[in-house]
N, CA, C and O atoms as a printed pandas DataFrame, in Angstrom:
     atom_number atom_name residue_name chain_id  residue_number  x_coord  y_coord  z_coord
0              1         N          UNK        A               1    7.704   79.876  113.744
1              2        CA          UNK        A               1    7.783   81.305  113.577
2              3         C          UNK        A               1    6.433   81.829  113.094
3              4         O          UNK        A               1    6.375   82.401  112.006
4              5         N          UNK        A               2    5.368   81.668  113.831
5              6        CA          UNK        A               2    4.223   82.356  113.607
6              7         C          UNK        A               2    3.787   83.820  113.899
7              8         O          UNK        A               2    3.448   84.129  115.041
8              9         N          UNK        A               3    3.789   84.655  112.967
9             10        CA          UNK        A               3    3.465   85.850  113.390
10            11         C          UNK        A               3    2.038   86.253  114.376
11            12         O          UNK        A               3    1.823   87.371  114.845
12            13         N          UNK        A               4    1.265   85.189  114.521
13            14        CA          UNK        A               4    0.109   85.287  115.515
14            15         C          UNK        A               4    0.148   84.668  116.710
15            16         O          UNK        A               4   -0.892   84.521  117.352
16            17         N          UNK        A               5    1.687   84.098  117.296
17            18        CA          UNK        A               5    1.663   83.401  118.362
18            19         C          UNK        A               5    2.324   84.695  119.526
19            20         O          UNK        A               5    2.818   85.663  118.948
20            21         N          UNK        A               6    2.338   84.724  120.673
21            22        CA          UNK        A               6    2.546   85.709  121.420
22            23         C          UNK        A               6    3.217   84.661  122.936
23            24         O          UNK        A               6    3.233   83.437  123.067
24            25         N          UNK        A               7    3.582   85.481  123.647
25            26        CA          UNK        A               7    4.190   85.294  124.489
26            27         C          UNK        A               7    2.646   85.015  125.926
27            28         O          UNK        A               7    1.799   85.778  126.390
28            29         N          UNK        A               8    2.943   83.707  126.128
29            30        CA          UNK        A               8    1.942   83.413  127.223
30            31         C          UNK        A               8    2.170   83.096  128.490
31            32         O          UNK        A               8    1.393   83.346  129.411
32            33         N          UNK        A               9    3.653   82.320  128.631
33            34        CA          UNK        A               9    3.897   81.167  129.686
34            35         C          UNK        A               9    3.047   79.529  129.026
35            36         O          UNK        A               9    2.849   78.480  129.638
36            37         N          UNK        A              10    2.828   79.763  128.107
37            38        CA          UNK        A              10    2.467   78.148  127.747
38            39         C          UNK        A              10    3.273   77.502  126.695
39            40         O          UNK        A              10    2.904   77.809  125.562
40            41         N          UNK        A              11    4.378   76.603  126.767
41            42        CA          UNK        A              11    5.627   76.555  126.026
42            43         C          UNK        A              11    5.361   76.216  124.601
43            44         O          UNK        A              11    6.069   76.618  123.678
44            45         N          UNK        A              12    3.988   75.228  124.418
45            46        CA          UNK        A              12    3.893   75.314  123.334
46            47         C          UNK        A              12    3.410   76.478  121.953
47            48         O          UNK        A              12    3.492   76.552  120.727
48            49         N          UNK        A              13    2.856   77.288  123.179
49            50        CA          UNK        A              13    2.588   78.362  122.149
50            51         C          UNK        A              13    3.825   79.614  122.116
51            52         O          UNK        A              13    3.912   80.505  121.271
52            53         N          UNK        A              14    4.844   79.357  123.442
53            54        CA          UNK        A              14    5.649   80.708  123.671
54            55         C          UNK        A              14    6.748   79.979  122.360
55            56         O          UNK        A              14    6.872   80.780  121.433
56            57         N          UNK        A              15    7.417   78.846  122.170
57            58        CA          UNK        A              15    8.237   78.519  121.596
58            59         C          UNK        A              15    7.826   78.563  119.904
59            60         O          UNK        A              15    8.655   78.191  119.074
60            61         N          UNK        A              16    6.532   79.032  119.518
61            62        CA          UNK        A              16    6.836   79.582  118.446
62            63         C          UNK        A              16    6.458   80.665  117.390
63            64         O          UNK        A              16    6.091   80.575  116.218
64            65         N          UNK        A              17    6.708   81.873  118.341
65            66        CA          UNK        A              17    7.221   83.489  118.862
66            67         C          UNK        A              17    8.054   83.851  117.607
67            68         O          UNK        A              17    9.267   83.717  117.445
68            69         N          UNK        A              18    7.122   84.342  116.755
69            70        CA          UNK        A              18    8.175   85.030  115.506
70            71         C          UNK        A              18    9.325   85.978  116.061
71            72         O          UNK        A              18    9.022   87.040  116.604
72            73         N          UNK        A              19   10.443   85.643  115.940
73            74        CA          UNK        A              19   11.300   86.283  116.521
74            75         C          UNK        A              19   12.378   85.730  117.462
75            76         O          UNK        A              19   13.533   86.154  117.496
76            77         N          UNK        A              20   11.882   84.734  118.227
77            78        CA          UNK        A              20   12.105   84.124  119.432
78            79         C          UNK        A              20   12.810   82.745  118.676
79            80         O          UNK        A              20   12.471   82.322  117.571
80            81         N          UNK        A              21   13.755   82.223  119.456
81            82        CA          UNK        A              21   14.326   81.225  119.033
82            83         C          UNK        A              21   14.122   79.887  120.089
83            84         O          UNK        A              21   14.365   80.044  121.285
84            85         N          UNK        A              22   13.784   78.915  119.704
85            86        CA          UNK        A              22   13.732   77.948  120.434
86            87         C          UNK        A              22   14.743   76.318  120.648
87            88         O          UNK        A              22   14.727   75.520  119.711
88            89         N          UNK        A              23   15.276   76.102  121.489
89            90        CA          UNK        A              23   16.427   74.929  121.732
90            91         C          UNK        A              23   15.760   74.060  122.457
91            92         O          UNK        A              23   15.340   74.514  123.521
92            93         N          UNK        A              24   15.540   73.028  122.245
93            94        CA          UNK        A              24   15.430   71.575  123.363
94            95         C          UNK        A              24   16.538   70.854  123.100
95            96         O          UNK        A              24   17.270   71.041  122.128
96            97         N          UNK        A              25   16.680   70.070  123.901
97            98        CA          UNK        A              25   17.542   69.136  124.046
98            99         C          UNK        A              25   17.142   68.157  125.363
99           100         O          UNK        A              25   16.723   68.448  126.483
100          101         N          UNK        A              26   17.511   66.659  124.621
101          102        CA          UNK        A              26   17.376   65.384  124.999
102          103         C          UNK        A              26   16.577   64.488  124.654
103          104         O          UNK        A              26   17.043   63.816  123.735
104          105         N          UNK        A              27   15.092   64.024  125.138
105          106        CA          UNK        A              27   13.962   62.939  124.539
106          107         C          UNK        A              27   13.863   63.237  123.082
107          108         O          UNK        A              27   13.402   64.321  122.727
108          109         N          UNK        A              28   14.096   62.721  122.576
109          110        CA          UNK        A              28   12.597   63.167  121.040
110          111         C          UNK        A              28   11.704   61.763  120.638
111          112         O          UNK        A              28   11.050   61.832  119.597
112          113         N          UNK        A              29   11.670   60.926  121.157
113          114        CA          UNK        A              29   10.637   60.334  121.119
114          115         C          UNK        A              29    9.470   60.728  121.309
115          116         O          UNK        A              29    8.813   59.700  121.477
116          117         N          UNK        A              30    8.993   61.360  121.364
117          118        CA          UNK        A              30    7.713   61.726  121.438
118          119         C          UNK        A              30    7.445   63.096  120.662
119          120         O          UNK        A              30    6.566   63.931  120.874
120          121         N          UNK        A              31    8.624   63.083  119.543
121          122        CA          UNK        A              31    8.601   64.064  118.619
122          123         C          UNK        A              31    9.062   63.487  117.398
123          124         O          UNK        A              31    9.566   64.132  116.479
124          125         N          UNK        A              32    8.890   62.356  117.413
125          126        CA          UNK        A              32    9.095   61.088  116.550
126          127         C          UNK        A              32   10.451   60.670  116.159
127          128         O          UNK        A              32   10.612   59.894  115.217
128          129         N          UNK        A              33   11.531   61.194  116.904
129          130        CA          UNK        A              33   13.039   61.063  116.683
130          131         C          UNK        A              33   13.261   59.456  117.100
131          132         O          UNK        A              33   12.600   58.453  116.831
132          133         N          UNK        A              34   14.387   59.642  117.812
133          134        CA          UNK        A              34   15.234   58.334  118.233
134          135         C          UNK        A              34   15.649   58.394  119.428
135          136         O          UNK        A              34   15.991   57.386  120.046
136          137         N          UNK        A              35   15.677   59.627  119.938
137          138        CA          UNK        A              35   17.051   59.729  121.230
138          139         C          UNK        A              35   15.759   59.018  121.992
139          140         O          UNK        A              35   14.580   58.889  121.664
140          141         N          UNK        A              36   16.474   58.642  123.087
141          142        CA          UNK        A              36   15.873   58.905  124.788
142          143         C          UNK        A              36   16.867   58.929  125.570
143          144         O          UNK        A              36   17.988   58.459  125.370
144          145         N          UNK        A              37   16.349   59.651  126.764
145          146        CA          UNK        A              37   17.105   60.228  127.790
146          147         C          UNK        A              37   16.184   60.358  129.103
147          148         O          UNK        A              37   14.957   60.397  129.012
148          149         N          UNK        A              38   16.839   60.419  130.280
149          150        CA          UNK        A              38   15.926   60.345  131.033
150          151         C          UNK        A              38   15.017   61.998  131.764
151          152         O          UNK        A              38   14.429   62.250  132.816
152          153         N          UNK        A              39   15.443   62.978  130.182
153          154        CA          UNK        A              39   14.712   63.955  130.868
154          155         C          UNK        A              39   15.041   64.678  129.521
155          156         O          UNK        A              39   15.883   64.208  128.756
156          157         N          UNK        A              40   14.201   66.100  129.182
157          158        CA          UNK        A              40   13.876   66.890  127.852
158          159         C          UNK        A              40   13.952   68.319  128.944
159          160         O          UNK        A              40   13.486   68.522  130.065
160          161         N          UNK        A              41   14.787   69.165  127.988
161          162        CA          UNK        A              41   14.773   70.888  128.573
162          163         C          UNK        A              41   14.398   71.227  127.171
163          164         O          UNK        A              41   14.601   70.579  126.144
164          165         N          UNK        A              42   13.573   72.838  127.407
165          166        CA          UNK        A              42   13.064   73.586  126.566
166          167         C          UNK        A              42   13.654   75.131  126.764
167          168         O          UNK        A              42   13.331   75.791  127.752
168          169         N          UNK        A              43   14.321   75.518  126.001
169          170        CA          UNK        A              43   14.939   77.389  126.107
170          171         C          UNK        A              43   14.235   78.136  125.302
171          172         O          UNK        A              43   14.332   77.789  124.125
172          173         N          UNK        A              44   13.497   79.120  125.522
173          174        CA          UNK        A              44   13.292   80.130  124.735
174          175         C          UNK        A              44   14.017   81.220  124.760
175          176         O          UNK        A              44   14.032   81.816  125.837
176          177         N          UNK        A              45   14.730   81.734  123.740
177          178        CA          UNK        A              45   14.995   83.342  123.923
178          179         C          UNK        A              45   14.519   84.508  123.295
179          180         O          UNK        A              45   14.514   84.674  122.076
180          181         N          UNK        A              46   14.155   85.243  124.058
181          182        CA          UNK        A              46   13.588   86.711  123.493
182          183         C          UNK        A              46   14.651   87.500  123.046
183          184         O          UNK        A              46   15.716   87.684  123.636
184          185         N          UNK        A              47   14.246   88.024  121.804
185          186        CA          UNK        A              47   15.215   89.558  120.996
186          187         C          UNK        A              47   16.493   88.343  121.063
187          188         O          UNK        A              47   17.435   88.491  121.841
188          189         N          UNK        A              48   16.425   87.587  120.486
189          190        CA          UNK        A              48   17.956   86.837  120.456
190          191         C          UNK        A              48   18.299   87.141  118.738
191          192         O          UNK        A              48   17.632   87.256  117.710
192          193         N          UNK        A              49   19.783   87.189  119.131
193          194        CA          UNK        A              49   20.475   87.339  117.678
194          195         C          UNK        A              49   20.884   86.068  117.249
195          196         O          UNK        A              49   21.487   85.331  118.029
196          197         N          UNK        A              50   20.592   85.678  115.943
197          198        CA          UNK        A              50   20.970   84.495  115.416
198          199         C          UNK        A              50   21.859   84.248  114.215
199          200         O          UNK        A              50   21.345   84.366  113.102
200          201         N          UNK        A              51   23.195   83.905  114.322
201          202        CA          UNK        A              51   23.968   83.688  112.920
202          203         C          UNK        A              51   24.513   82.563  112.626
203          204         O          UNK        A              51   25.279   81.974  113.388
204          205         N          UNK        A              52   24.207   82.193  111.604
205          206        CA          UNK        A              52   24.605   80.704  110.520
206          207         C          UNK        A              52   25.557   80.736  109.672
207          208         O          UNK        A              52   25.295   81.129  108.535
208          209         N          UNK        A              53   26.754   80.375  109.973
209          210        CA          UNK        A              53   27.965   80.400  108.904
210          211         C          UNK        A              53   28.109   81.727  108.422
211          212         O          UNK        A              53   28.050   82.055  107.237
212          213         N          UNK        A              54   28.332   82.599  109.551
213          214        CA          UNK        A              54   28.736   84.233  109.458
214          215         C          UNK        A              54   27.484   85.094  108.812
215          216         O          UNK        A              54   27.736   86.157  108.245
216          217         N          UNK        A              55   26.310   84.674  108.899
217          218        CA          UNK        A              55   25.238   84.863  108.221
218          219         C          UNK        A              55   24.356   85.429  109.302
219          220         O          UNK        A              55   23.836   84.570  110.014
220          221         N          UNK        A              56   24.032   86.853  109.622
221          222        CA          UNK        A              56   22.912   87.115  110.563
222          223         C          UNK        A              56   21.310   86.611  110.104
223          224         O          UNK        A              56   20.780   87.347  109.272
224          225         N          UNK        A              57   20.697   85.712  110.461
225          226        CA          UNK        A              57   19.451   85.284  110.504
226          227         C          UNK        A              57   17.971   86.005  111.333
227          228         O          UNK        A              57   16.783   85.999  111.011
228          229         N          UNK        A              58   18.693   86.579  112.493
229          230        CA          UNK        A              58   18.081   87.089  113.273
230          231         C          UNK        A              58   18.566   87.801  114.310
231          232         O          UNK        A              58   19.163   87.245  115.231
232          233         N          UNK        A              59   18.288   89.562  114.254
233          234        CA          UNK        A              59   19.105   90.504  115.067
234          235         C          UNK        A              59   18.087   91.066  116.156
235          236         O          UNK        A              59   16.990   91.584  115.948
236          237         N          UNK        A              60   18.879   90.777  117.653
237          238        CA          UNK        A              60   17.853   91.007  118.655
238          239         C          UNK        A              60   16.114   90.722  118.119
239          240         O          UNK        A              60   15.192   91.458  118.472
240          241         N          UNK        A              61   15.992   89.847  117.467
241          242        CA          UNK        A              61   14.857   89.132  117.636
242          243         C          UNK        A              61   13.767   89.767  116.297
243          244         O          UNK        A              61   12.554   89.591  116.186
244          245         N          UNK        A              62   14.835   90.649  115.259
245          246        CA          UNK        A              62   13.992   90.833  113.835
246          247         C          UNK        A              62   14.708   89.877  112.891
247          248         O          UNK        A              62   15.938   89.852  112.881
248          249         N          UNK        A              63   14.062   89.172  112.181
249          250        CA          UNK        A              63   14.404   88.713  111.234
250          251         C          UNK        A              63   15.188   89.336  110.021
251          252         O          UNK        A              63   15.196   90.565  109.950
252          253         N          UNK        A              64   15.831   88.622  109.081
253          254        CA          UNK        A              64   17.165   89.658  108.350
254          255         C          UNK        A              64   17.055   88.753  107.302
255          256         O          UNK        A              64   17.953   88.633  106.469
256          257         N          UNK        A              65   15.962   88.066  107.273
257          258        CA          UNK        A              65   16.243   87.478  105.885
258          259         C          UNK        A              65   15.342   87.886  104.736
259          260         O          UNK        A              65   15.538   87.434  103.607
């Protein structure tokens, strides 16, 4: 959640988009985990709303905390 990162098309810099929420799922070996799998997806979402145990975290993509 860097407030100086912006939206490029380059995943490592779009995925961390103050505001923007980011999901992978599958490999993390090479993110020093454990899994492997034979393939890794990356989601970004823009203006996404985010809530944690009935807790808004993030509304259309402002922070609420």
């Amino acid at each position: 959640m860097n407030p100086k990162c912006r939206f490029v098309g380059w995943m490592l810099e779009d995925e961390g988009v103050l505001g923007s929420v980011h999901i992978g799922t599958g490999t993390s070996i090479t993110l020093g985990g454990t899994t492997k799998t034979r393939s890794h997806y990356d989601l970004i979402l823009r203006r996404p709303t985010l809530e944690l145990d009935r807790v808004v975290l993030i509304q259309e993509g402002n922070l609420k905390m």
